[in-house]
C-alpha positions as CSV (number, residue, x, y, z in Angstrom):
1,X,125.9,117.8,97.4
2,X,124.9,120.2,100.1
3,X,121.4,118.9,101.7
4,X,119.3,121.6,102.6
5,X,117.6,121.9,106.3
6,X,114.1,122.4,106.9
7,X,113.2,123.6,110.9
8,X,109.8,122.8,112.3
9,X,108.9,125.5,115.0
10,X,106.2,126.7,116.7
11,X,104.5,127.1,120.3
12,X,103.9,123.7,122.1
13,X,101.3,121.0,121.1
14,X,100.5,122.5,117.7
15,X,101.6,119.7,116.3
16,X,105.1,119.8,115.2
17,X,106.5,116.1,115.9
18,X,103.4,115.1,114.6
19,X,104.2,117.0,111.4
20,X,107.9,116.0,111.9
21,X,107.0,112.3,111.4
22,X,104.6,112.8,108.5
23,X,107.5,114.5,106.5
24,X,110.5,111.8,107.7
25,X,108.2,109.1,106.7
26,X,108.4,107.6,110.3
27,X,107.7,107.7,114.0
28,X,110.8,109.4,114.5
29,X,109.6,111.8,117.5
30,X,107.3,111.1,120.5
31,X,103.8,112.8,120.2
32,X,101.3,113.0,123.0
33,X,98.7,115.5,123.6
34,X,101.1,116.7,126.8
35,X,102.7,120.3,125.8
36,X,106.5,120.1,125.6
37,X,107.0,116.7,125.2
38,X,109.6,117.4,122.5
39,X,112.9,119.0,124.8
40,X,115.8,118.0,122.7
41,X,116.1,118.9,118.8
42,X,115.2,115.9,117.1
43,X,116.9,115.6,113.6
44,X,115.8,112.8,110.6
45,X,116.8,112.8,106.6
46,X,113.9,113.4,104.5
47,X,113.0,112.7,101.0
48,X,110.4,115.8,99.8
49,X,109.4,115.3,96.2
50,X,113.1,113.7,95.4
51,X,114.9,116.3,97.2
52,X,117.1,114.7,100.5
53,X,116.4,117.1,103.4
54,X,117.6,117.4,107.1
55,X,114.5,117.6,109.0
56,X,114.7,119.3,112.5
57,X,111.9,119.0,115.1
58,X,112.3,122.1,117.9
59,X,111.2,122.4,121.5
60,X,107.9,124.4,121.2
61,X,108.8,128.3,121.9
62,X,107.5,130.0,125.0
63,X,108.4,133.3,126.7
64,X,110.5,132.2,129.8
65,X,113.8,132.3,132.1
66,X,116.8,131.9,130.0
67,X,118.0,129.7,133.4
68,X,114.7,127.6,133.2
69,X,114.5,124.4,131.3
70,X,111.9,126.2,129.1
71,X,114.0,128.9,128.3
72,X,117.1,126.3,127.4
73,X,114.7,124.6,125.6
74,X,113.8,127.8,123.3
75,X,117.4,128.7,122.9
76,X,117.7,125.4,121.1
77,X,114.5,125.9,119.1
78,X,115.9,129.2,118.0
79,X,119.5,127.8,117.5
80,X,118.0,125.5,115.1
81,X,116.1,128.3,113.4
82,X,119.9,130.2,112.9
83,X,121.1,127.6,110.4
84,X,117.8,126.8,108.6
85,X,117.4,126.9,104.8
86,X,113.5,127.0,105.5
87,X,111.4,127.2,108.6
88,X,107.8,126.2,108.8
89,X,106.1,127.9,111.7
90,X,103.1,125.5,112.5
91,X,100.1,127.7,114.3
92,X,97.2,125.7,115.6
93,X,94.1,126.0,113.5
94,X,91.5,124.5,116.4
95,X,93.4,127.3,118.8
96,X,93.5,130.3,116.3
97,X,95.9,132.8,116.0
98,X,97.1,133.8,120.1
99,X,99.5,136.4,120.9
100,X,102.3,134.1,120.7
101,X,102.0,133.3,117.7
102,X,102.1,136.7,116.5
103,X,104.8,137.5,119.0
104,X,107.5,134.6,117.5
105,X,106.2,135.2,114.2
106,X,107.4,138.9,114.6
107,X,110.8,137.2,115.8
108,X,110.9,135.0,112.8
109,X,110.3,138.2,110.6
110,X,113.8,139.3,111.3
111,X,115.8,136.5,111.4
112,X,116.2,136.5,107.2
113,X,115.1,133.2,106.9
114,X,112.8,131.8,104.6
115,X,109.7,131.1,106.6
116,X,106.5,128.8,105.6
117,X,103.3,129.3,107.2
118,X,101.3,126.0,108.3
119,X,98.6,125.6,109.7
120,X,98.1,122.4,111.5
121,X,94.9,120.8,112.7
122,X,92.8,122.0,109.9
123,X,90.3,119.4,109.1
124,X,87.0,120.5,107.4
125,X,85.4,124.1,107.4
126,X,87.6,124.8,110.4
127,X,91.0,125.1,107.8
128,X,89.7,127.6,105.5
129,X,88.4,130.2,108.2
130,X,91.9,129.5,110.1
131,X,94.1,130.0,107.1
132,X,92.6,133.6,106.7
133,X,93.2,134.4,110.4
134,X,97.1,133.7,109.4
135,X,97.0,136.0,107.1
136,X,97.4,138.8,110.4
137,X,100.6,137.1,111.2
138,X,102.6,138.7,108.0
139,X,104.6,135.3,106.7
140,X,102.6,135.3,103.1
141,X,100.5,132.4,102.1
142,X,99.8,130.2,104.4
143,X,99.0,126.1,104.1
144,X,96.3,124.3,106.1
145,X,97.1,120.7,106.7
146,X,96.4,118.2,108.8
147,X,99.4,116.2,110.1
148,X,97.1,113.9,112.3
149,X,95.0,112.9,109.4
150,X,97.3,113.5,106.8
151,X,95.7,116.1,104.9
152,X,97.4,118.6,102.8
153,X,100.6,117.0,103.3
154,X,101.7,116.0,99.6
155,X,100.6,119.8,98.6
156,X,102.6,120.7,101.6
157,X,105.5,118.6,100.6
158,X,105.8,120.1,97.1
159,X,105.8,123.0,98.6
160,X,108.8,122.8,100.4
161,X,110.7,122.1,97.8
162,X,109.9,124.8,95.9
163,X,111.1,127.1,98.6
164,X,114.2,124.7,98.9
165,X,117.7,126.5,97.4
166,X,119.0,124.8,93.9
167,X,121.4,122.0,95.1
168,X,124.9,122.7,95.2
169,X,127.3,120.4,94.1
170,X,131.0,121.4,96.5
171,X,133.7,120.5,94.3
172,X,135.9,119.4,97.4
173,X,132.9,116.7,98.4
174,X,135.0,113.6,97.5
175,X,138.4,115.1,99.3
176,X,135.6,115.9,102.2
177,X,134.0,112.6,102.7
178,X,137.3,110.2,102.4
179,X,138.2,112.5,104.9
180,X,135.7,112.2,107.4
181,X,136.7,109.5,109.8
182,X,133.8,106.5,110.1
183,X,131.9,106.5,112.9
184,X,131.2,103.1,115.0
185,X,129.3,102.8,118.2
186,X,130.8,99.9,120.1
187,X,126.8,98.9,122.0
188,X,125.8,95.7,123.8
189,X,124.5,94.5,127.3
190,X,126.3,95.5,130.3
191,X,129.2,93.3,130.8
192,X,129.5,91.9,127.3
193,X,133.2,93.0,127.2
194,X,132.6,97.1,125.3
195,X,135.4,98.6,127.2
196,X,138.0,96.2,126.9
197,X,137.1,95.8,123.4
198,X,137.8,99.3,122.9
199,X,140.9,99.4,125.1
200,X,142.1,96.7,122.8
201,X,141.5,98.6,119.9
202,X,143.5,101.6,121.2
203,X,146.1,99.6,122.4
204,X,146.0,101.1,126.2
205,X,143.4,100.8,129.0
206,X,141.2,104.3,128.3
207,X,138.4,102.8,129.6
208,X,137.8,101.7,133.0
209,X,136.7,98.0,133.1
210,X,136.1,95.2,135.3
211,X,133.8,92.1,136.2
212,X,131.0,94.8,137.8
213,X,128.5,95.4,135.2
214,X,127.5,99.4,134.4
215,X,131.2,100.6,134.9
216,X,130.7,102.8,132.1
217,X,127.8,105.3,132.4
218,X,128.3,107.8,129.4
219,X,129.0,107.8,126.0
220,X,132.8,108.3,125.4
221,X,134.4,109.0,121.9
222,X,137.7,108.3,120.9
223,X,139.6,108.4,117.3
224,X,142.1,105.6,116.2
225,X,144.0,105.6,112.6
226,X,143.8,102.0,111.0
227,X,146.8,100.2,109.1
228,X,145.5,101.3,106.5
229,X,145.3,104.8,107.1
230,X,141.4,104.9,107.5
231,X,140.4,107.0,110.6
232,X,138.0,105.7,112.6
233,X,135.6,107.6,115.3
234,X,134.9,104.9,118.3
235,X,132.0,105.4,120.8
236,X,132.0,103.0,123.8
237,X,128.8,103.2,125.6
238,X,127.1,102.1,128.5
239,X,125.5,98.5,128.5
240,X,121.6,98.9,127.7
241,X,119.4,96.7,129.5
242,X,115.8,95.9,129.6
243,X,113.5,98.8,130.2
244,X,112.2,97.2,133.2
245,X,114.9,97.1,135.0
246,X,116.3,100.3,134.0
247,X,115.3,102.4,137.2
248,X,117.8,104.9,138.6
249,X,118.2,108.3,136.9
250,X,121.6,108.0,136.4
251,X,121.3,104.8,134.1
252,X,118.0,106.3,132.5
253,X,120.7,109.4,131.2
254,X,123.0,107.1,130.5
255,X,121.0,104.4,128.0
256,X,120.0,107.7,126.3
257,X,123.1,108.8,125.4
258,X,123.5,104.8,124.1
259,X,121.1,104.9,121.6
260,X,122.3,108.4,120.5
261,X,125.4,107.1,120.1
262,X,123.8,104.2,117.9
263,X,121.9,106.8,115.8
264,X,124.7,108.9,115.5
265,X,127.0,105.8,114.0
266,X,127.6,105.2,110.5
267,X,128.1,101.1,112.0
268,X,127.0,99.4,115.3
269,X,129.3,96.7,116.0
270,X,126.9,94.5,118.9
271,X,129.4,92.9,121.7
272,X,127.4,89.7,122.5
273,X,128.4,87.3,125.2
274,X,129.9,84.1,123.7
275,X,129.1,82.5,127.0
276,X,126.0,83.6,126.9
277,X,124.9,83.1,122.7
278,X,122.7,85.1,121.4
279,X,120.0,86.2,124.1
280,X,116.6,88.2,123.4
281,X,118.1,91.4,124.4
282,X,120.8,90.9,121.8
283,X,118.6,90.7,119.4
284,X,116.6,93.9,120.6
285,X,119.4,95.8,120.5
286,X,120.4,94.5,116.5
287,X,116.3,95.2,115.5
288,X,117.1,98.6,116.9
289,X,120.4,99.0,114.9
290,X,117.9,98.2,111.7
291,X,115.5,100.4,112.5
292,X,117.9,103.3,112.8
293,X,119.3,102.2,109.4
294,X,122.7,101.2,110.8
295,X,125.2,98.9,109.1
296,X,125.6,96.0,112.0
297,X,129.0,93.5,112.7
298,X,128.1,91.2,115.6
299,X,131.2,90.9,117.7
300,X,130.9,87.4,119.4
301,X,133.4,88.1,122.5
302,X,135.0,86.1,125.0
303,X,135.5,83.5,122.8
304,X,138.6,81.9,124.8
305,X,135.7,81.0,127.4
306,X,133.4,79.6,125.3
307,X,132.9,75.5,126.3
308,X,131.8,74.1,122.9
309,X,132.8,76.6,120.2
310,X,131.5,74.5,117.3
311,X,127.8,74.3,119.3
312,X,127.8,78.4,120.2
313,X,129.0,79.3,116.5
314,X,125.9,76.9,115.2
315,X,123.3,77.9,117.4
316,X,123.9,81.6,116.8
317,X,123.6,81.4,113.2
318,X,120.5,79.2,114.0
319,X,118.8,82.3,116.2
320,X,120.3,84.7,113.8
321,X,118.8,83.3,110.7
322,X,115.1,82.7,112.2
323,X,115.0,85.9,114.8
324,X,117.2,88.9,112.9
325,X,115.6,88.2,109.2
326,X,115.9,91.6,108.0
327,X,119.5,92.3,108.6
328,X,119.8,88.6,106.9
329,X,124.0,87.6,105.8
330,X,125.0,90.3,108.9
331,X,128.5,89.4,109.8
332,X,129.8,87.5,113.1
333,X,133.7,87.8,114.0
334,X,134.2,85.6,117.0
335,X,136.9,87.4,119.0
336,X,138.3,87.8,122.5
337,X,138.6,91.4,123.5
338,X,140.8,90.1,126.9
339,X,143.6,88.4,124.9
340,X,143.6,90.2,121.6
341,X,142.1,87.0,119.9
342,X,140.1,87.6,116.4
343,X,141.1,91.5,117.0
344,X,142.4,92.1,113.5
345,X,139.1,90.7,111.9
346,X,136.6,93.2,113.9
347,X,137.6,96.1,111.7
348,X,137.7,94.9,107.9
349,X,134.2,93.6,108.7
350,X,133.4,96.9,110.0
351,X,134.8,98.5,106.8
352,X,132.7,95.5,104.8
353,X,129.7,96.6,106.4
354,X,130.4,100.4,105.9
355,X,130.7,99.4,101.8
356,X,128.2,98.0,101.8
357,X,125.6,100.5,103.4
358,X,127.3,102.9,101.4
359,X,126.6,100.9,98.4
360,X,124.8,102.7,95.2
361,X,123.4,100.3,92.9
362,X,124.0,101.0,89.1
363,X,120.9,101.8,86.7
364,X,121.1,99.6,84.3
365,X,121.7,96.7,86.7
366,X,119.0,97.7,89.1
367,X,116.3,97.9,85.8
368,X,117.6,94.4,84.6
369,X,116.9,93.2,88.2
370,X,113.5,94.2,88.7
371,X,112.3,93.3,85.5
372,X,113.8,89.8,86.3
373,X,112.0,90.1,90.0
374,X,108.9,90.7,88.5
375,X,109.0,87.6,85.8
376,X,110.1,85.6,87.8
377,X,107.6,86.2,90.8
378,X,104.5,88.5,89.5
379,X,102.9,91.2,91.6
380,X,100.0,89.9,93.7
381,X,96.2,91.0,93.2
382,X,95.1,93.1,95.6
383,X,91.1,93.2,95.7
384,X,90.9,91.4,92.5
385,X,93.3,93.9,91.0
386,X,96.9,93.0,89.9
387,X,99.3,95.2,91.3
388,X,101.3,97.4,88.6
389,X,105.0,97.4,90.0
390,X,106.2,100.1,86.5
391,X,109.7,100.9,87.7
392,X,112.6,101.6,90.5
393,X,114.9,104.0,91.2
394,X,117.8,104.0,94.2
395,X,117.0,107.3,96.3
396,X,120.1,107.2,98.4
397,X,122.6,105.0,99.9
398,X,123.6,104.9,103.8
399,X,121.7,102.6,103.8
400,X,120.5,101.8,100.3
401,X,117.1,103.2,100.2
402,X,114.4,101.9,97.0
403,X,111.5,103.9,95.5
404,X,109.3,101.4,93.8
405,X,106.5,103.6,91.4
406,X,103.3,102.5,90.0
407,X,99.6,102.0,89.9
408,X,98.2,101.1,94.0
409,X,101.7,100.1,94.7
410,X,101.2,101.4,98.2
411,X,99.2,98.4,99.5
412,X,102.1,95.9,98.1
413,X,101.5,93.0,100.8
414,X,104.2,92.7,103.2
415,X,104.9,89.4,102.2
416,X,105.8,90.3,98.7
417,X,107.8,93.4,99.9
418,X,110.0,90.7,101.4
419,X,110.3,88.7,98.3
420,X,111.7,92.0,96.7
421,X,113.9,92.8,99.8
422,X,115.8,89.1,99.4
423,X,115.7,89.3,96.1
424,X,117.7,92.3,95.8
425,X,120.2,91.5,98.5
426,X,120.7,88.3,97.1
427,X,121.1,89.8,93.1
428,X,123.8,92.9,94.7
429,X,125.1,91.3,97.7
430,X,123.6,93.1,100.3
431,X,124.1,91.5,103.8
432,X,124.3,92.6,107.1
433,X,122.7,95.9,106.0
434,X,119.2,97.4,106.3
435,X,117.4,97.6,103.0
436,X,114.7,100.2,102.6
437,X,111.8,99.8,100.0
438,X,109.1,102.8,100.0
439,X,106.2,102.2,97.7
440,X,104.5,104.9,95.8
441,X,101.3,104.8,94.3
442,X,100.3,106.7,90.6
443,X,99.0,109.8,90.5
444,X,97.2,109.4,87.2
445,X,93.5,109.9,87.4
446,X,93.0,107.9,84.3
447,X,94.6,104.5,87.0
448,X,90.9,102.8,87.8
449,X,90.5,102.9,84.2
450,X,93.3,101.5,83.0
451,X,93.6,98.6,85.7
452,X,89.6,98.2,84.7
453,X,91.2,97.7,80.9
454,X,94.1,95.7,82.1
């Protein structure tokens, strides 16, 4: 299926990573009130009234110096705008139409893509009278929102995908995804053992490595072939420390090109230290593998030095189980990147972890399970009000991602989201892997009333 990509674009500080955030569901982007915040093209998947979307957030486009870092900055906002199925050029409604506005909506007027209007910032009175000046800017009807307040945006939202093209099914999909190699970013503290992990993997020393810590200051990507045939894309990267003590440049560039390794992966697999157990920044680094949506393996290295191997093995499960709850069952192979030691059993749990994000869970079996979910722990009342939990449906995989409908279902305490969470893991065998529930309320009008019947 090909997913269709939506491009947010505009002039700076209109509004377009706040927008960007609204649609992804998250705070994916940074958002200040500083213009040009945003540099780099910031990319998320979306889910707009059931249709998957590639959302891209752009640079904010201003007239200068192709040399300058502004003009770089609107090459990539326009790059972006070249492969767009739909663009939605955001104009400031407490700013009015300026000259640039009318000058890059001129540009976008010629570069045969579909374009939406939206105007952003458009609480109260000050939307209507806004959405008439955008009228002058020749890109049809345009729609006031508010991305700050959240006005507008499920109008907004159907919107889009009624602009979207029909979905496409490629008959060579299957032969294309078994032959896309996985992708796994090899991530931990400096000096946890990364390189000589991979350099073990490979079977020569690629990577330079030694007892300094921060030998390796960019991301580097190499491909291997497994035994069994699977090809596998490896990204060593350079240790990432606490943001404290992360102070020269050099390391600032390189811990960012860390974490877009991570986001880029399909799994993280998290050196940690055996010597060392499981520290605080170990766990940082594995909330912000979840977060991402990541499959995880926890690599437990140097285990040839560890002292007392039955006390480390305990006392990481220990931390693990009370301190990394929501990536609960995720899978620890002790191994020794130096002498080879536990090597073969890094990547089947890799490959484990990678079925298991990938996992889709069957209709039937997902109905059967939340009917049992709900006997067998009811909803909670919510301002005297029982919670109507009517049905769920799987919205994607990678990782497996949950739409729970009914009546109010958006103020589902966290608590019992939890419950559900575990439940399901426990029912499909879900572990190591995040788990994503999104709760959406009724639209019916007639929903007081009934919960007033109920």
């Amino acid at each position: 299926m090909t997913v269709p990509t939506v491009v947010i674009a505009g002039r700076p500080n209109v509004g377009k990573s706040t927008l960007f955030n609204r649609l992804a569901g998250k705070r994916a982007a940074i958002v200040a009130d500083t213009p040009g915040v945003t540099r780099d093209r910031k990319e998320a998947t979306a889910m707009l009234r059931g249709r998957e979307v590639r959302l891209i957030d752009t640079a904010g486009l201003e007239e200068s110096a192709p040399e300058s870092l502004y003009g770089r900055m609107r090459a990539s906002s326009e790059a972006a705008v070249h492969q767009a199925d739909l663009v939605l050029f955001v104009v400031d409604a407490r700013a009015g139409i300026v000259p640039a506005d009318a000058h890059f909506a001129a540009w976008l007027r010629r570069q045969g893509r579909e374009v939406l209007l939206v105007v952003n910032k458009a609480e109260g009175r000050l939307g209507s009278n806004a959405a008439l000046d955008a009228y002058s800017l020749g890109l049809g009807d345009p729609v006031a929102v508010s991305a700050e307040h959240g006005d507008g945006l499920a109008d907004l939202m159907g919107i889009i995908a009624d602009f979207l093209p029909e979905p496409v099914e490629t008959q060579d999909e299957d032969e294309d995804h078994v032959d896309r190699p996985l992708k796994i970013a090899i991530v931990g503290k400096p000096n946890a053992g990364k390189s000589t992990l991979l350099n073990r993997l490979l079977g020569e020393e690629r990577m330079i490595t030694g007892p300094e810590p921060g030998l390796t200051r960019d991301a580097v990507t190499v491909e291997i072939t497994d035994t069994d045939g699977t090809r596998i894309e490896i990204v060593d990267t350079a240790g990432l420390r606490k943001r404290a003590r992360i102070e020269q440049e050099l390391e600032k560039l390189s811990v960012g090109a860390s974490i877009g390794a991570l986001k880029m992966a399909e799994v993280v697999v998290l050196t940690v230290d055996a010597t060392e157990g499981i520290q605080d920044q170990d766990l940082q680094l594995a909330r912000l593998v979840e977060r991402e949506g990541r499959a995880c393996v926890i690599a437990l290295n140097k285990w040839d030095a560890a002292a007392d191997r039955n006390a480390v093995r305990q006392a990481v499960k220990d931390r693990l189980e009370t301190s990394l709850a929501q990536l609960k069952g995720i899978e620890v192979v002790t191994i020794s990147a130096l002498t080879g030691q536990g090597i073969d059993k890094l990547l089947p749990a890799v490959r484990r972890a990678h079925a298991v994000w990938n996992l889709r869970v069957p209709t039937g079996a997902l109905n059967r399970w939340f009917e049992h979910a709900l006997a067998r722990h009811q909803a909670p009342l919510v301002q005297g009000k029982r919670l109507k939990l009517r049905y769920v449906t799987q919205a994607k995989a990678r990782p497996p991602t949950f739409i729970v409908f009914g009546t109010r279902v958006e103020q589902t305490p966290e608590d019992y989201q939890r419950y559900l969470v575990n439940s399901l893991r426990e029912e499909f065998g879900l572990p190591g892997t995040p788990v994503r529930f999104q709760f959406r309320g009724s639209k019916n009008p007639y929903a007081d009333e009934d919960d007033h019947r109920g």
